[in-house]
C-alpha positions in Angstrom: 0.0 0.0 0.0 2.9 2.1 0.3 4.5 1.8 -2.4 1.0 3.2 -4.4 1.2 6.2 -2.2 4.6 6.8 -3.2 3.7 6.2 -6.5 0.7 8.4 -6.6 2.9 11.3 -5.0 5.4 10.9 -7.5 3.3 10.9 -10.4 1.3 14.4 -8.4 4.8 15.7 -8.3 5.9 15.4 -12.0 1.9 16.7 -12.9 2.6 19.6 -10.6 6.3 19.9 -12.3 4.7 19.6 -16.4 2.2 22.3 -15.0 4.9 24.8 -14.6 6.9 24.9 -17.3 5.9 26.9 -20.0 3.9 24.6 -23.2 5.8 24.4 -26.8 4.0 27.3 -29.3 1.7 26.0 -31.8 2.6 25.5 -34.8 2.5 28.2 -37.9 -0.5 28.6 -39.4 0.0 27.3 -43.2 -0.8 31.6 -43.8 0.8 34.3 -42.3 -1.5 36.5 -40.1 -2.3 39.8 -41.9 -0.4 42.7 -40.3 -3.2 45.3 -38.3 -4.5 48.2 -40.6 -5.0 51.1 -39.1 -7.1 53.9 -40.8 -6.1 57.2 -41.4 -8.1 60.5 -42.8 -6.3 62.8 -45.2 -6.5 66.6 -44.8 -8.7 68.9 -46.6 -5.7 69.1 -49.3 -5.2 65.6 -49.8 -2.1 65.2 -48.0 -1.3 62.2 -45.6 0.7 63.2 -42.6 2.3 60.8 -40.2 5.2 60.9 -37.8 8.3 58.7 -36.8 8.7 58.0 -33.2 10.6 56.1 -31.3 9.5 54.1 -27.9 10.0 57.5 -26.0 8.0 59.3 -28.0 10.8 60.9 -29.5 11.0 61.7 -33.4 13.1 59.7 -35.3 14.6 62.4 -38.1 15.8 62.2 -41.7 14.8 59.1 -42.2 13.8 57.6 -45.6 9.8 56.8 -45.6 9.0 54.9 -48.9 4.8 54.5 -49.9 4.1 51.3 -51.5 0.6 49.9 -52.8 0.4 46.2 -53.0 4.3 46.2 -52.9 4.8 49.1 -55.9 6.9 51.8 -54.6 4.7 54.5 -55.3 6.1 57.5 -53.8 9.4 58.1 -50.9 10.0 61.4 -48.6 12.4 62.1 -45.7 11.1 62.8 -42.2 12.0 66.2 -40.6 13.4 67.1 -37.5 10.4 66.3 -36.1 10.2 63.6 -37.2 7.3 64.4 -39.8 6.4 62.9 -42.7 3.8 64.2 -45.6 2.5 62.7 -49.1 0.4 65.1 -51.2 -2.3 64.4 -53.6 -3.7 60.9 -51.9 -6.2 59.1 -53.1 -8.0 56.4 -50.9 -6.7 53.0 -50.3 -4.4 50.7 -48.5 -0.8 51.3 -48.5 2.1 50.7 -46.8 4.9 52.4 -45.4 8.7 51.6 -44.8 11.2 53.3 -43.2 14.6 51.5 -41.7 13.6 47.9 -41.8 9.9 48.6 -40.9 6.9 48.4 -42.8 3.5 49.1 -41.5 0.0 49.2 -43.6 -2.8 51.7 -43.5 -6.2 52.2 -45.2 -6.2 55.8 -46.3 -9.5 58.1 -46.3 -10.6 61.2 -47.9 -11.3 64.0 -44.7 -15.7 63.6 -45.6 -16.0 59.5 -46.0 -13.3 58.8 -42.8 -15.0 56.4 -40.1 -14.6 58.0 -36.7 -11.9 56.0 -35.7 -9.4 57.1 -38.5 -6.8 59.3 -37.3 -5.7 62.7 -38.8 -2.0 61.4 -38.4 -0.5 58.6 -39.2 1.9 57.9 -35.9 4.7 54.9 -36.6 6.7 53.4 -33.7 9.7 52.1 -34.4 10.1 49.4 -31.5 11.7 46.1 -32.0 9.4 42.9 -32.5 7.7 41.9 -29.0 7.5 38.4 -28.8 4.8 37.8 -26.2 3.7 34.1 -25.2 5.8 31.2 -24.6 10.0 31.2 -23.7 12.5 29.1 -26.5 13.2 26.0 -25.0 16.9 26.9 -24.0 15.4 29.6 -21.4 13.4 27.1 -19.4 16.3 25.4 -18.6 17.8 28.1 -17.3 14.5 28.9 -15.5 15.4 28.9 -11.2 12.0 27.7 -10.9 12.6 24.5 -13.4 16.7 24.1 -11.6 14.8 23.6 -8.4 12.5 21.1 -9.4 15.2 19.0 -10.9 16.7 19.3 -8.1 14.1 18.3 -5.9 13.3 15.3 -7.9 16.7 13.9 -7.6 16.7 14.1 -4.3 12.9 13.0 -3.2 12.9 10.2 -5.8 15.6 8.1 -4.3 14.6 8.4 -1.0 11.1 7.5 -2.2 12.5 4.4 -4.0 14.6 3.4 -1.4 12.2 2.0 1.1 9.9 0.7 -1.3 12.3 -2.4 -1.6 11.3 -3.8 1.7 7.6 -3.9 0.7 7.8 -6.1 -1.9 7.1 -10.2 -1.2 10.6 -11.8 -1.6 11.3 -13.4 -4.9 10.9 -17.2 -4.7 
């Protein structure tokens, strides 16, 4: 009877173990998800305006911003000082923009059909890639939490197994 305690306790412990380390992503999609679209309104004129910034807020200046439509280079500007950005004579659509090694894409409107949620600017942040969700499997292992457990387990499970030698019938 013991030795199905022990065994039940071991098998809790290595549950309790797989429960806190962090699960393998799933696998691609066979498509890659569409990148967000954000709208934007052009001014009265025609003009799209956007601005470079960087995580701070801060303008990212004389930079190269190249508009593309359905990956034709259609147009390219600098940014200012300011970090401000302009393209005259718009029409509606979806482009994209690309500065450095970004690109992001927008649906453009004219100032009188814009839903209320398109902006009268086109912001861009220039942040790295955020990778949210699971940890590559080289960083559980350095994981304190996963070190202990391994730990743990080499200790407990000998002295578990130890005494469940004398509970056994001897062999005949």
């Amino acid at each position: 009877m013991k030795c199905k305690g022990r065994r039940s306790m071991g098998i809790a412990w290595l549950a309790a173990a797989a429960w806190l380390l962090p699960t393998l992503p799933a696998p691609a999609a066979e498509s890659p998800t569409a990148p967000a679209i954000r709208d934007v309104r052009l001014n009265e004129q025609g003009t799209l305006q956007g601005r470079l910034v960087d995580l701070e807020g801060g303008p990212l200046a004389h930079r190269q911003v190249q508009l593309l439509q359905a990956g034709t280079p259609l147009a390219q500007t600098s940014s200012d000082a300011a970090g401000r950005f302009e393209f005259p004579r718009m029409s509606t659509g979806v482009y994209q923009l690309r500065f450095d090694s970004y690109a992001v894409s927008c649906r453009v409107w004219s100032a009188r059909t814009a839903p209320p949620a398109a902006r009268p600017e086109f912001v861009v942040l220039a942040a790295p890639d955020t990778i949210r969700g699971q940890q590559p499997l080289h960083a559980v292992f350095r994981n304190p939490l996963f070190v202990g457990l391994v730990i743990a387990a080499a200790v407990a499970i000998p002295l578990a197994t130890q005494g469940s030698k004398k509970d056994l019938p001897p062999a005949s």
